[in-house]
C-alpha positions in Angstrom: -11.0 -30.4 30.3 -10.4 -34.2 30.6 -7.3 -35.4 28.6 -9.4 -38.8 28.1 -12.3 -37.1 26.1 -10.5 -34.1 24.5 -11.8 -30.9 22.8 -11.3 -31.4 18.9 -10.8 -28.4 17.1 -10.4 -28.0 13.5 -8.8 -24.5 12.1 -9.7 -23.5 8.2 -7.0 -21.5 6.6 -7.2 -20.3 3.7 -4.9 -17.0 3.3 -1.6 -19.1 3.9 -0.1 -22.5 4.1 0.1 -22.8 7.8 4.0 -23.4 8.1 4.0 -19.5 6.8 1.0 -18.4 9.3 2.8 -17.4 12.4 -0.4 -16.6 14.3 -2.1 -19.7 12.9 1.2 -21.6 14.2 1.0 -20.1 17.9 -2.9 -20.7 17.9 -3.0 -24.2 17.1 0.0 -24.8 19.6 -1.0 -22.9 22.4 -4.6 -25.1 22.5 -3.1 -28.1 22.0 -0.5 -27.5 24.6 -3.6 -26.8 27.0 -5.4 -30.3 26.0 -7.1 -29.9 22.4 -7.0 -32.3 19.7 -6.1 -30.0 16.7 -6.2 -30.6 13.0 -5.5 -27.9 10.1 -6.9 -27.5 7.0 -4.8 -25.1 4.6 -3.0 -24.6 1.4 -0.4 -27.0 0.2 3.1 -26.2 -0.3 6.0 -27.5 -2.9 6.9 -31.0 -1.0 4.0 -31.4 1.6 2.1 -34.5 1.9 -1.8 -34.2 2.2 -1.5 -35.4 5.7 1.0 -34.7 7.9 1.6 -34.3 11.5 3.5 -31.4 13.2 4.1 -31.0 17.1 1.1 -33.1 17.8 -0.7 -31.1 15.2 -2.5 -32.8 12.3 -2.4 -30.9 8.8 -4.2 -32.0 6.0 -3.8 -29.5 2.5 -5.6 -29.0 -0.9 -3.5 -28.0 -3.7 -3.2 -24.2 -4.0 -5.0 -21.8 -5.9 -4.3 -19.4 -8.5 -3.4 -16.5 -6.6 -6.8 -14.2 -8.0 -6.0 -10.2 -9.3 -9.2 -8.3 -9.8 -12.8 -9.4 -9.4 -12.6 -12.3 -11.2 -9.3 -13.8 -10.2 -10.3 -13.4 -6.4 -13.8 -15.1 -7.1 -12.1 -17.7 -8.5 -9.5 -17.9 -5.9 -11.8 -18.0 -2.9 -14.7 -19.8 -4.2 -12.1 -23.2 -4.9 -10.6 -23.2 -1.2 -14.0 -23.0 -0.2 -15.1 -25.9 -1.9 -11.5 -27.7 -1.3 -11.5 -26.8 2.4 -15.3 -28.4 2.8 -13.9 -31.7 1.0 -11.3 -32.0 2.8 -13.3 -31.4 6.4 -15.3 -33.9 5.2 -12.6 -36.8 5.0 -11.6 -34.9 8.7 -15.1 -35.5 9.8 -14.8 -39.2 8.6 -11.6 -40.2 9.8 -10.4 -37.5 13.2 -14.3 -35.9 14.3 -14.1 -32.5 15.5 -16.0 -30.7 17.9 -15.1 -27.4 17.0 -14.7 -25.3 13.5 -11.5 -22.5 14.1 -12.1 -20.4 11.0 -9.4 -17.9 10.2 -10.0 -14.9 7.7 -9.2 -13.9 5.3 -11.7 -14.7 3.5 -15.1 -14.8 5.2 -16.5 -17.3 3.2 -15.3 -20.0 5.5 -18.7 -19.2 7.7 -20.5 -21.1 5.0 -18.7 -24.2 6.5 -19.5 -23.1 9.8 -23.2 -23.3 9.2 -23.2 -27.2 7.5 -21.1 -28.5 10.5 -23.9 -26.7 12.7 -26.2 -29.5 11.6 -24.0 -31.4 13.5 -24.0 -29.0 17.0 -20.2 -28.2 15.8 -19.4 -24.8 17.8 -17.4 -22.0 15.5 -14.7 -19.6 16.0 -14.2 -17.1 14.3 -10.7 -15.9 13.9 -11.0 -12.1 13.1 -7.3 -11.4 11.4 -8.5 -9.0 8.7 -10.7 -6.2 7.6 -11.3 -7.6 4.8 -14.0 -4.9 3.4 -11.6 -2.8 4.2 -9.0 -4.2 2.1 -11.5 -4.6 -0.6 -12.0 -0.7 -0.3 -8.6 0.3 -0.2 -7.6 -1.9 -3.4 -11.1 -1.7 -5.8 -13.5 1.0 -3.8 -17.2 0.7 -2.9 -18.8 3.8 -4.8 -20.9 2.1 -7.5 -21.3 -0.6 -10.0 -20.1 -4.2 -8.8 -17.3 -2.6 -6.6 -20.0 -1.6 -4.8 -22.4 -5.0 -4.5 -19.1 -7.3 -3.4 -18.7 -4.7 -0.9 -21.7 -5.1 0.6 -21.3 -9.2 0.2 -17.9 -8.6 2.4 -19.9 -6.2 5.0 -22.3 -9.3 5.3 -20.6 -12.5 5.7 -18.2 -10.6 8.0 -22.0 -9.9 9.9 -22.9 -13.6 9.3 -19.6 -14.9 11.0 -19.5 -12.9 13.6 -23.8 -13.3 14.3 -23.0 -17.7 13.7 -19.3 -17.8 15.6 -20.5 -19.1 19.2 -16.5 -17.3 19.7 -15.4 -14.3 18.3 -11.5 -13.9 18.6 -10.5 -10.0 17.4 -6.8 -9.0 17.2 -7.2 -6.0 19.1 -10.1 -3.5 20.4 -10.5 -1.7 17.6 -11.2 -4.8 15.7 -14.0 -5.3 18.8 -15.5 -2.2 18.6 -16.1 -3.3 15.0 -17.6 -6.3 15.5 -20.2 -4.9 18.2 -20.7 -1.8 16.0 -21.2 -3.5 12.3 -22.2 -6.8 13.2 -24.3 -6.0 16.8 -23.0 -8.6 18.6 -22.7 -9.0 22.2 -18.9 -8.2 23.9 -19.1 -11.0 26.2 -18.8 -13.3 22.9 -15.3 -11.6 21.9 -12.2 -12.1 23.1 -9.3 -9.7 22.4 -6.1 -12.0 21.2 -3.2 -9.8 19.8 -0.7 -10.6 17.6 2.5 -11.2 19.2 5.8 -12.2 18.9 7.4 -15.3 20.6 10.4 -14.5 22.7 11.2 -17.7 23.1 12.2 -18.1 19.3 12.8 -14.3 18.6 16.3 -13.4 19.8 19.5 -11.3 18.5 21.1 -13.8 16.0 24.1 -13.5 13.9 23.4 -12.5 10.3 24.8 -12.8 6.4 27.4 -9.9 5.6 25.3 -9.5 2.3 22.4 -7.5 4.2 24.8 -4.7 5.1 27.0 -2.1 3.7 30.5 -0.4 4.9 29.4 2.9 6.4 25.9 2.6 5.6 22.9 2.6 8.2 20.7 -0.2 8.0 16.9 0.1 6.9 15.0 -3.0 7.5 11.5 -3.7 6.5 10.0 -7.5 7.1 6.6 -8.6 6.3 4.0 -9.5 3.5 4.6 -7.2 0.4 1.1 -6.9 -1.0 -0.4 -3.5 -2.3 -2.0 -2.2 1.2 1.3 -2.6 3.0 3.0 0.5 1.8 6.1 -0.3 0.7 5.7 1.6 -2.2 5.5 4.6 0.2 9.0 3.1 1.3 10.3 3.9 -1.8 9.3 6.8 -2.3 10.5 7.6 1.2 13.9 5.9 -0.1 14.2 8.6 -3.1 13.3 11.4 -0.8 16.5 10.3 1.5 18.7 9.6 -1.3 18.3 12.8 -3.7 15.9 15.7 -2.1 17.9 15.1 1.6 21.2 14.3 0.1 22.0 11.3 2.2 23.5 8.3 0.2 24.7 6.6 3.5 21.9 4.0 4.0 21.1 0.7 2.7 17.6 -0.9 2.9 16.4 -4.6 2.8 13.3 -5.4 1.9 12.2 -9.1 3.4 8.9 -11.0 2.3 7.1 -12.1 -0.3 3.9 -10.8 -1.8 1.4 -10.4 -5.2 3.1 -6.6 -5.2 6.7 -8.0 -5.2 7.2 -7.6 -9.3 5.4 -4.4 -9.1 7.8 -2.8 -6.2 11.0 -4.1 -7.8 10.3 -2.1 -11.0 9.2 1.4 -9.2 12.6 0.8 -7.6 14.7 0.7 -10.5 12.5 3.7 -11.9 13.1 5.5 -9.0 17.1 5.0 -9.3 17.0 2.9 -5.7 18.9 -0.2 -7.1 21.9 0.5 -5.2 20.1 1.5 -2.1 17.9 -1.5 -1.6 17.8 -5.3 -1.8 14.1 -7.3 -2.1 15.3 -10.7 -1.1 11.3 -12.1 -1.9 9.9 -14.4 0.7 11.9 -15.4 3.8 11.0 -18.5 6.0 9.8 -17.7 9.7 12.9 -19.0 11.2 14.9 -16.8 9.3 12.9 -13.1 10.7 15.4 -12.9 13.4 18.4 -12.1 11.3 16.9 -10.1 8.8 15.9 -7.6 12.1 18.9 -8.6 14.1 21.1 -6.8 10.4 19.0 -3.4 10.9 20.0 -0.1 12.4 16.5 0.7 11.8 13.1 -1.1 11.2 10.5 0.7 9.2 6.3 0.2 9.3 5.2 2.2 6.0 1.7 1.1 6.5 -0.1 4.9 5.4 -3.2 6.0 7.2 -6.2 4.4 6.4 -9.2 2.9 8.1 -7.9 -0.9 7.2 -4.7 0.5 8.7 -5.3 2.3 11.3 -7.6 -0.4 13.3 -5.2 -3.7 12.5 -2.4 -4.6 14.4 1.3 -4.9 12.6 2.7 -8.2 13.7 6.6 -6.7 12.3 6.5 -3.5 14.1 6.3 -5.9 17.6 8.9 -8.1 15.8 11.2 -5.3 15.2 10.6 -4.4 19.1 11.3 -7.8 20.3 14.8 -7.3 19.3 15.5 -4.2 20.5 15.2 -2.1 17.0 14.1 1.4 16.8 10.9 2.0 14.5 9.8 4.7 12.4 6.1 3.8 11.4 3.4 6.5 10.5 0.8 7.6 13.5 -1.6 4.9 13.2 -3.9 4.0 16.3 -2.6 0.5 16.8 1.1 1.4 16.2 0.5 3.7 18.9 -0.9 1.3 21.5 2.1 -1.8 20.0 5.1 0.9 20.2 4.2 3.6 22.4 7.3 5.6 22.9 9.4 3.0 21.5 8.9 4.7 17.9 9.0 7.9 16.3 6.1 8.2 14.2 5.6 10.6 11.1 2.8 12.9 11.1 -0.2 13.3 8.3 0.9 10.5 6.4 3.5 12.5 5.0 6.5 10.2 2.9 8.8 13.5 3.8 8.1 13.4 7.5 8.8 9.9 7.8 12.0 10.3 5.5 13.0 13.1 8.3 12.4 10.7 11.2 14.5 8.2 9.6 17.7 10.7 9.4 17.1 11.9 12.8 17.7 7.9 13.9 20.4 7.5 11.4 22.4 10.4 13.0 21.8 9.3 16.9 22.8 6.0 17.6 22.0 6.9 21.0 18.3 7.6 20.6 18.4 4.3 18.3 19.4 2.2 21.8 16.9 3.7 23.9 13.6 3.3 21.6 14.7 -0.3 21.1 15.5 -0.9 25.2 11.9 0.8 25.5 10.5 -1.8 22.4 11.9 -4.9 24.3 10.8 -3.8 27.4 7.2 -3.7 26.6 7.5 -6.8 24.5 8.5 -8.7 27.9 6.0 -7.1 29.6 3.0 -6.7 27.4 3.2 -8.1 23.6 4.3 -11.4 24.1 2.8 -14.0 23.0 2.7 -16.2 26.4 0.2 -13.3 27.5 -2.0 -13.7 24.5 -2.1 -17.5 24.6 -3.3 -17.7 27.8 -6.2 -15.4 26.9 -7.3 -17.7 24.0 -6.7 -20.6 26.0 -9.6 -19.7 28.7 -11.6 -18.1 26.0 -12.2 -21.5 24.8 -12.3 -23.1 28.6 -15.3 -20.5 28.9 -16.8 -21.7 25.6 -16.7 -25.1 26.1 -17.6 -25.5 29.5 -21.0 -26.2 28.8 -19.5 -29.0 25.5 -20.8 -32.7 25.2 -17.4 -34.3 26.7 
């Protein structure tokens, strides 16, 4: 690609302000480290300017929504940053021009974008993070009434992007098989881009005394805290350690924030766990590494479903990047991120997983091995330096044939 006359791509996210989206973060820099022109589109934050420029990357926000519960707070939610995304690509269009649409999901709705800009010969990606019918499932279900109908509205524009997106970028092969399965599209429009972590950032750091206890075995979980991610599993597996296994001798921080946050912290202190665990709410990205680097042990409570099973945990390759032993339940892509540098519980059983946990706490030395094993494989496999590089000729292959 000629620096002269570069590729402009412009990303749409609308899940996260993109100084919180690691993914987003290492997408946009890895393409404009190979010779795009990249602008953002995302949420605002307390403090940010409508334009601003980061690493050579240009981020223009839109005030945030109300964060929607239930039907109506979600319709609400998603049908604003729609419209506030498409104004603002407008004043984009005017002032930078891009080339190319990057849509990241959740939600699908940004497809409807997609399609205007095609007017235009704009190409799309689409940025595959989320299942999001099956998150829909797992929080409402699909059986009948209007449960049912915005069910099959999710099933369709996840279609519809995948059928318009002249790139589909999944975070793993389940995710693929998906998207030539539901939405019959051709493989040799996908490319597989995994989460994963950046070793160059992620390294064993000192920590604050506050996230550990004399004599007490670290627990540490890190990641969003919303109701799919099972961390109120993680309590419950918390009350089965403390007072049906007798062991009082662990302490467990719970990093991130999340619309499940309130919520947890209450079934905590109903559960008796308010010695036993600290929720320390949202944590910036350059903070991750000592929140891991205080744990003995790192937890993935995610349970067994089919959102769950096919989506790739960005923590549990956190946790192995710096050499932490996991405990997650057996999930199809924690098996293929951890191999055999986890112990996984079986049947989606809280008491299983509880059990794995004491086995860890009472052999340090099995501890050090899964986490030599975790970083191991996250040299050699997860990280990100491999991923970027498949991204980066995805879009060589897709542009190739691009006005310059």
């Amino acid at each position: 690609m000629s620096n002269k006359n570069p590729q402009r791509v412009l990303m749409l996210v609308e899940n996260n302000p993109f100084w919180r989206d690691v993914r987003v973060r290492q997408e946009a820099q890895a393409l404009k480290d190979a010779g795009y022109a990249v602008s953002v589109i995302c949420p605002g934050m307390a403090g940010r300017k409508f334009h601003e420029e980061m690493e050579g990357i240009h981020i223009f926000t839109y005030p945030s929504p109300y964060q929607g519960h239930g039907f109506i707070g979600y319709a609400y939610e998603y049908g604003y940053s729609l419209l506030a995304m498409f104004l603002v690509s407008l004043h984009v269009f005017a002032r930078r021009g891009f080339d190319i649409i990057h849509a990241a999901n959740p939600p699908d709705t940004a497809v409807l974008i997609a399609l205007f800009y095609k007017i235009f010969g704009k190409r799309f990606v689409y940025d595959h993070h989320d299942l999001s019918p099956e998150v829909f499932r797992l929080r409402f279900g699909a059986e009948k009434g209007i449960a049912r109908l915005l069910y099959g509205i999710l099933i369709f524009l996840e279609r519809l992007s995948c059928r318009v997106a002249d790139l589909v970028i999944a975070t793993n092969q389940s995710y693929k098989n998906i998207e030539i399965q539901r939405a019959g599209i051709p493989e040799s429009r996908i490319a597989v881009v995994r989460n994963g972590p950046d070793l160059t950032r992620l390294r064993l750091v000192e920590f604050p005394p506050e996230l550990r206890r004399d004599g007490k075995t670290t627990i540490g979980y890190l990641g969003i805290i919303g109701y799919q991610d099972g961390v109120d599993h993680l309590l419950n597996i918390l009350r089965i350690l403390a007072y049906e296994l007798n062991r009082r001798d662990f302490f467990c921080v719970i990093a991130g924030g999340g619309d499940a946050l309130d919520d947890l912290k209450k079934q905590a202190r109903a559960l008796n766990l308010d010695e036993f665990v600290m929720f320390t709410g949202y944590i910036p990205h350059e903070d991750v590494a000592k929140y891991i680097s205080a744990a003995d042990i790192c937890v993935a409570p995610e349970k067994p479903t089919p959102f769950n099973h096919y989506s790739t945990i960005i923590k549990v390759m956190e946790y192995m990047a710096l050499g932490k032993p996991v405990v997650g339940f057996d999930l199809i892509e924690h098996r293929y991120s951890a191999r055999d540098a986890a112990l996984y519980a079986q049947g989606g059983e809280d008491l299983d997983f509880a059990r794995k946990i004491v086995m860890l706490m009472d052999d340090p030395v099995q501890r050090e091995a899964l986490g030599r094993l975790g970083r191991e494989r996250a040299e050699k496999v997860l990280d990100w330096r491999h991923q970027s590089r498949v991204l980066v000729e995805a879009y060589g292959k897709m542009t190739a044939s691009a006005p310059q």
